[in-house]
KENUDO-316227 format. One line per 8 residues: number of its first residue (from 1); their letters; for each residue z, x, y of C-alpha. Coordinates in pm, whole numbers, m for minus. Last residue first. Example, Ala and Ser with C-alpha at 12.3 -4.5 7.8 and 13.67 -1.06 7.14 Angstrom:
% KENUDO-316227
2) SA) 714,1367,m106; 780,1230,m450
//
This chain:
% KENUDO-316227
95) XXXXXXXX) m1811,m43,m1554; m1813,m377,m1378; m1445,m374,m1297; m1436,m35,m1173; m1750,m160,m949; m1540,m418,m758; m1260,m224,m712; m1402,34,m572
87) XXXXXXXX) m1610,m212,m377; m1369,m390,m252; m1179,m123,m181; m1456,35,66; m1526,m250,218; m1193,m332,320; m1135,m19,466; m1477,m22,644
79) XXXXXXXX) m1400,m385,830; m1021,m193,902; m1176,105,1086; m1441,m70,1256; m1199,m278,1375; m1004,m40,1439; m1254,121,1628; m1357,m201,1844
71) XXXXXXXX) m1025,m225,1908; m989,110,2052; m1254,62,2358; m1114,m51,2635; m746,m32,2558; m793,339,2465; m485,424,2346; m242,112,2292
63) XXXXXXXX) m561,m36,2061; m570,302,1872; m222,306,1809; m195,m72,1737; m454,m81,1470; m305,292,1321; 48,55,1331; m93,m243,1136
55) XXXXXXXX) m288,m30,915; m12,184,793; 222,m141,772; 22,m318,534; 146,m170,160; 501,m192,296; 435,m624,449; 272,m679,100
47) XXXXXXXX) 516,m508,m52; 820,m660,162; 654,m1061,42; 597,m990,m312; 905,m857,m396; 1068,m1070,m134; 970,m1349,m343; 1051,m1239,m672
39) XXXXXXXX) 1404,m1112,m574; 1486,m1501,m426; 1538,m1400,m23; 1841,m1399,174; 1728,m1164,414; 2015,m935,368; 1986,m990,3; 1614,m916,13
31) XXXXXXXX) 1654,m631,211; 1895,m435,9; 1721,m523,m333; 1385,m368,m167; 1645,m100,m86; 1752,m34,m402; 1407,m99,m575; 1233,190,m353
23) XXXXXXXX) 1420,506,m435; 1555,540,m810; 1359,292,m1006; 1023,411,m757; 1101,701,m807; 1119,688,m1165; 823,495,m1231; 586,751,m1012
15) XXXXXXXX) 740,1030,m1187; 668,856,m1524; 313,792,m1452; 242,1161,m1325; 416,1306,m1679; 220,1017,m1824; m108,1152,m1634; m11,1470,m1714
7) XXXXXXX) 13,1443,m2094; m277,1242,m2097; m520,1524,m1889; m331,1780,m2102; m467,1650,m2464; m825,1633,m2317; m985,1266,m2265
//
């Protein structure tokens, strides 16, 4: 790897860290204490719910606008999703 690929991708790396320090943990901390969840658990509980909620709401917009036909595209939508990571991740690990 070139010099200024690494030194963007930890200038990239550090943004991310620092936003995420600055930004998300607050109110992750908010939620779990108005929740009255352990940090750990409503770490792993709110990112799941965060990381899920695009899905969730592009499944609901297409069922809410074509009710006889949007499930079956999200469900196509979400079958392919998975698909795809899976094998992204699936053939990162291999190589």
């Amino acid at each position: 790897l070139s010099p200024l690929l690494l030194l963007i991708l930890t200038l990239l790396f550090r943004l991310l860290g620092s936003t995420a320090e600055e930004y998300f943990s607050p109110s992750l901390e908010m939620f779990s204490f108005k929740l009255g969840l352990p940090p750990r658990f409503a770490g792993v509980t709110l990112l799941a719910l965060g990381n899920g909620a695009a899905d969730v709401s592009a499944t609901m917009n297409a069922i809410a606008s074509d009710p006889e036909n949007g499930y079956k595209m999200s469900l196509g939508a979400l079958t392919g999703a998975a698909m795809f990571i899976t094998t992204v991740v699936a053939g990162s690990v291999i190589l």
